[in-house]
C-alpha positions as CSV (number, residue, x, y, z in Angstrom):
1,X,17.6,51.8,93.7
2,X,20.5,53.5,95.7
3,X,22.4,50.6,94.3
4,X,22.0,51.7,90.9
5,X,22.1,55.9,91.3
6,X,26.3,55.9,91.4
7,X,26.2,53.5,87.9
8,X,24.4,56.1,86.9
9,X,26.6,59.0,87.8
10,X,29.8,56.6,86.3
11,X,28.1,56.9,83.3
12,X,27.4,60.5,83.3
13,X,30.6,61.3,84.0
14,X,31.8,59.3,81.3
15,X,29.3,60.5,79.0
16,X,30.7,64.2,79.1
17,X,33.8,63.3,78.9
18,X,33.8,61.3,76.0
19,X,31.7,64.2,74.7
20,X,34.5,66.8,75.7
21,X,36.9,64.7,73.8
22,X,34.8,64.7,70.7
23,X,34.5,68.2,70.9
24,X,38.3,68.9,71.1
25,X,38.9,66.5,68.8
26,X,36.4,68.3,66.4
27,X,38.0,71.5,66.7
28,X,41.7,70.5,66.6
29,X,41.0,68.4,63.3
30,X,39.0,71.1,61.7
31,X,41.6,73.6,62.5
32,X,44.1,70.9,60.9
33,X,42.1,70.2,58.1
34,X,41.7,74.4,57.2
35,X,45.7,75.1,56.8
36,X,45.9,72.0,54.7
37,X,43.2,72.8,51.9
38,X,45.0,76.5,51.9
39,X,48.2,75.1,51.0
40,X,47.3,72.7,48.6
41,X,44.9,75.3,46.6
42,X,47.5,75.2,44.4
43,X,49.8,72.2,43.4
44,X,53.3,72.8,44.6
45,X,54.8,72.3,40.8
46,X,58.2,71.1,40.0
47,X,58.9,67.3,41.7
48,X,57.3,67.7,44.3
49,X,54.3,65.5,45.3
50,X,51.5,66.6,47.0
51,X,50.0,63.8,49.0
52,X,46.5,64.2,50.6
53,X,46.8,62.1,54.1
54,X,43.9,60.9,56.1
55,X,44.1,61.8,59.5
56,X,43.5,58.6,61.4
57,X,45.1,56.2,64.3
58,X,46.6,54.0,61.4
59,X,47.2,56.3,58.4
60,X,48.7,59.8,60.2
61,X,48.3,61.4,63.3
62,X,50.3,63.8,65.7
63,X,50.6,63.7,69.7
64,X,52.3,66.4,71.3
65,X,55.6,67.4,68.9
66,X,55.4,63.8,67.2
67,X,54.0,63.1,64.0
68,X,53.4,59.1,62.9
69,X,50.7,56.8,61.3
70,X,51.8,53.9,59.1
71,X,51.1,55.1,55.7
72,X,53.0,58.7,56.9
73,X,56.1,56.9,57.9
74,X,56.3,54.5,55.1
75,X,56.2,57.3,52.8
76,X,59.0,59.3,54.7
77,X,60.6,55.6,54.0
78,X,60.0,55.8,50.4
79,X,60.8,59.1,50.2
80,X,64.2,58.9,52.0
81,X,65.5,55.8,49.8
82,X,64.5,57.4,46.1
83,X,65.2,61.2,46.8
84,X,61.4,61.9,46.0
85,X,60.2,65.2,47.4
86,X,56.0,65.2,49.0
87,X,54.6,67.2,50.8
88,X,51.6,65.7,53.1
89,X,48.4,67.8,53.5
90,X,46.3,66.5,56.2
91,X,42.5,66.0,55.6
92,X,39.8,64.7,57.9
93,X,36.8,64.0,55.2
94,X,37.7,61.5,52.9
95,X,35.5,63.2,50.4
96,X,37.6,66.7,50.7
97,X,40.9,64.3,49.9
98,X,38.9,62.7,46.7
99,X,37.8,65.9,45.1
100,X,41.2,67.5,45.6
101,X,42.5,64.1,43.4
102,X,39.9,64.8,40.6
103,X,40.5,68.7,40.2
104,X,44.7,68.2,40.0
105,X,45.3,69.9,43.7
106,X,47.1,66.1,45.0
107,X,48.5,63.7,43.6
108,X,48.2,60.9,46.0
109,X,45.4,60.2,48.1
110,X,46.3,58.1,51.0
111,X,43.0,57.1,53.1
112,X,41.3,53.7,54.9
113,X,39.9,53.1,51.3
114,X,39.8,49.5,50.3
115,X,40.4,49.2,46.7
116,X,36.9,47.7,44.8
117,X,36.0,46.4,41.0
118,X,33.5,49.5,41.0
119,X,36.3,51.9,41.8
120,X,39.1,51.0,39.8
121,X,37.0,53.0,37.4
122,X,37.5,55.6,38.7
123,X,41.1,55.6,40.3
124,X,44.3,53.7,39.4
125,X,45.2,52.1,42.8
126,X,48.8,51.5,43.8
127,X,49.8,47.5,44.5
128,X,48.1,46.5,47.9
129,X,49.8,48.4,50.8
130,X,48.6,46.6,53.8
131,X,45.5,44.1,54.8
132,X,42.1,45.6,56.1
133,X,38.8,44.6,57.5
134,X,35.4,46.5,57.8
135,X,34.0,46.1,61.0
136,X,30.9,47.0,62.8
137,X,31.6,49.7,65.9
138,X,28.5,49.3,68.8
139,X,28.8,49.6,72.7
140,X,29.0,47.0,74.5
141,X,26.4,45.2,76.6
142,X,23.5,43.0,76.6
143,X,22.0,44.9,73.8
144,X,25.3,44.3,71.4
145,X,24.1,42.3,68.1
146,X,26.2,39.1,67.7
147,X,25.2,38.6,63.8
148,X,25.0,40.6,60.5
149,X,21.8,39.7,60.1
150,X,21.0,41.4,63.0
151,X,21.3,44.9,61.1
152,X,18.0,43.8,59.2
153,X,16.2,47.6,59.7
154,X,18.9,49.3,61.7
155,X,21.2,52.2,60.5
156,X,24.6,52.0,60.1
157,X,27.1,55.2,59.7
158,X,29.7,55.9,57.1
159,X,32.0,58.4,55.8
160,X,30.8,60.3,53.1
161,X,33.0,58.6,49.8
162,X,33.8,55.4,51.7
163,X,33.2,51.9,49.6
164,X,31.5,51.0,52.4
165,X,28.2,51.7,51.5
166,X,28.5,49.7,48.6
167,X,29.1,47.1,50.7
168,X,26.8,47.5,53.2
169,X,24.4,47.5,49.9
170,X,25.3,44.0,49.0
171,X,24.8,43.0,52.7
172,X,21.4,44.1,52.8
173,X,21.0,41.9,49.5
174,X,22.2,39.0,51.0
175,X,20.7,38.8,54.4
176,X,17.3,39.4,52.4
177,X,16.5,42.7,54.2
178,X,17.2,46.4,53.9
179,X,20.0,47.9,56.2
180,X,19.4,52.1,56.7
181,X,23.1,53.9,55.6
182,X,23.6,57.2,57.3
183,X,26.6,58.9,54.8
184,X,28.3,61.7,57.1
185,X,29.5,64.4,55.4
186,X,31.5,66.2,58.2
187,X,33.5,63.6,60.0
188,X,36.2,60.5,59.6
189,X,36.2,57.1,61.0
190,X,37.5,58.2,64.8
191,X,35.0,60.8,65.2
192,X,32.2,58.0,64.4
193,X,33.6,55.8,66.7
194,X,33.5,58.5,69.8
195,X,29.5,59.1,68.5
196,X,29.1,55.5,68.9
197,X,31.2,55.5,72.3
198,X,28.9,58.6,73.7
199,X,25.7,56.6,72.7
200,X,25.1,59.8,70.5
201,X,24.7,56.8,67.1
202,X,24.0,53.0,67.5
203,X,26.9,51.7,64.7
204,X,29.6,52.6,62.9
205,X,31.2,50.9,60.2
206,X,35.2,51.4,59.9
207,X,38.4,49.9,59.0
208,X,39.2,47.0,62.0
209,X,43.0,48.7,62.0
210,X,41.4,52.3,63.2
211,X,38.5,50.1,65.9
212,X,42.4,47.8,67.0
213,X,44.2,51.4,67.5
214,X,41.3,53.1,69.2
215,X,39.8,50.0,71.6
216,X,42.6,51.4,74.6
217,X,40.8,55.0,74.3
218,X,37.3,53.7,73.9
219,X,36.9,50.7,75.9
220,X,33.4,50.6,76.1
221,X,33.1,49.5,72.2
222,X,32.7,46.1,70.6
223,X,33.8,46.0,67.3
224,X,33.8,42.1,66.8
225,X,30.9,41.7,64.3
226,X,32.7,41.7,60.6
227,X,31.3,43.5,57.8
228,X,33.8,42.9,54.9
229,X,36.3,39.8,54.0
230,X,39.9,41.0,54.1
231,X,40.6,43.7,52.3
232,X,43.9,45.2,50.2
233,X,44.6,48.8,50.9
234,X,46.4,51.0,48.4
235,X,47.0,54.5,47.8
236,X,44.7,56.3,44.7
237,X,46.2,58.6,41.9
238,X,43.2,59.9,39.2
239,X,43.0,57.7,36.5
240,X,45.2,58.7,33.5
241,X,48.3,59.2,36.1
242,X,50.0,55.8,35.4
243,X,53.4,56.9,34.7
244,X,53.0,58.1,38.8
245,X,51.4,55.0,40.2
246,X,54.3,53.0,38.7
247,X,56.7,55.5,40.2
248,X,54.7,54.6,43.2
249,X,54.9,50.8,42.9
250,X,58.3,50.8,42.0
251,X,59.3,53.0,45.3
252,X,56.8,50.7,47.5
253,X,58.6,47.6,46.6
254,X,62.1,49.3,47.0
255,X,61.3,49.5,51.0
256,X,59.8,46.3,50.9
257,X,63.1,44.9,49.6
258,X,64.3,46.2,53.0
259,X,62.5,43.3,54.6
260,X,64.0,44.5,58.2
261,X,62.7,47.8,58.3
262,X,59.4,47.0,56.8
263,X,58.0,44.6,58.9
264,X,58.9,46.4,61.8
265,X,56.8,48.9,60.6
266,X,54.0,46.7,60.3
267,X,54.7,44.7,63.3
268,X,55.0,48.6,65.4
269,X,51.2,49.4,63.7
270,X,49.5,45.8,63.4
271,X,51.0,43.8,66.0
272,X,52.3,41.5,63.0
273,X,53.3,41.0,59.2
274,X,51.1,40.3,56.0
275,X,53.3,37.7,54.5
276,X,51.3,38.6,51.1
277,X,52.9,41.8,50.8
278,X,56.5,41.3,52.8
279,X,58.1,39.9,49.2
């Protein structure tokens, strides 16, 4: 029994501090996410593009006086070689960054949004940007499910506006049994992951790309049960803007053409190349 009371403590410690980081990280995204919807409650007019940016391990972030994220430097990429002015406006809710696209205050939404039959109906996607895969976030340890079909009655958590509950949808369809989705209206994809990390929630379903970047900071999570087949990842403009994503395509394949540079921007965020999208 004495054996087992500094395991405990370990954990406790851990426990608050995990929950210390959430808290921060709450505050300093909300804070981010406040200055952004002020500046873009207007469009900027002229050229300029405003861009909503999801802020993520993958997509954008900032540490100390350094800003980064694949999507943010490949757009600073695009941006340098064509002369295109954008202006990024940082969101954390995926759901903030889509209503902004419907009412005309962005022009771009760049997000861990995998593009789907269902929502090309509602979007015009740009050509696939990089390679994704939904994965389920749980602790690790004995109790860690090893199967999909081992969701049968559990509940999963999403972003509020992610695909992903569509899928999940069609998982509970073809495992035979239902599968509970919790849709969070107040936080992204990292902030589920530190719930999951804290014990605060069971599972999380996110992008594999955000689980890779965070699995260093969270080491107590498994995220090896898949969810979703590969995945393309493009950027969204509303639907009737197609002069803008061919702008968009064009520009895209312009840094690809710079085959140097490009993968070793995907090799810097994904450890490797998509051969699919190099050409």
């Amino acid at each position: 029994m004495n054996r087992q009371q500094p395991a405990r403590r370990g954990q406790m410690i851990l426990y608050l501090v995990l929950l210390a980081v959430v808290v921060a990280c709450m505050v300093g995204l909300s804070l981010c996410d406040r200055p952004a919807g002020a500046i873009a409650s207007q469009p900027s007019g002229g050229d300029t593009l405003d861009i909503a940016i999801e802020y993520s391990p993958v997509t954008y972030y900032t540490y100390e006086d350094t800003l980064g994220g694949y999507n943010y430097d490949l757009l600073r990429l695009m941006s340098a070689k064509t002369g295109q002015p954008m202006k990024f406006h940082p969101v954390v809710t995926l759901e903030k960054a889509l209503a902004g696209l419907d009412d005309g205050r962005y022009d771009v939404v760049v997000a861990q949004f995998p593009m789907t039959a269902g929502d090309t109906a509602r979007f015009a996607f740009t050509n696939p940007v990089y390679i994704d895969q939904q994965v389920l976030v749980q602790r690790r340890g004995n109790n860690a499910i090893r199967s999909q079909l081992d969701l049968a009655g559990d509940t999963v958590w999403v972003v509020k506006g992610s695909p992903m509950v569509g899928r999940i949808a069609s998982l509970s369809r073809e495992i035979g049994d239902t599968i509970y989705v919790h849709v969070d209206e107040l936080y992204g994809p990292e902030q589920l992951m530190m719930m999951v990390s804290t014990g605060e929630i069971r599972y999380a379903v996110v992008n594999r790309s955000i689980a890779r970047a965070m699995a260093s900071r969270l080491p107590n999570l498994d995220r090896s049960v898949a969810i979703s087949l590969s995945q393309f990842q493009s950027w969204m403009v509303a639907k009737d803007r197609h002069a803008l994503c061919d702008s968009l395509n064009r520009w895209l394949g312009q840094v690809k053409r710079d085959t140097t540079t490009y993968l070793s921007l995907q090799r810097r965020y994904f450890g490797g190349t998509f051969p699919t999208l190099a050409r």
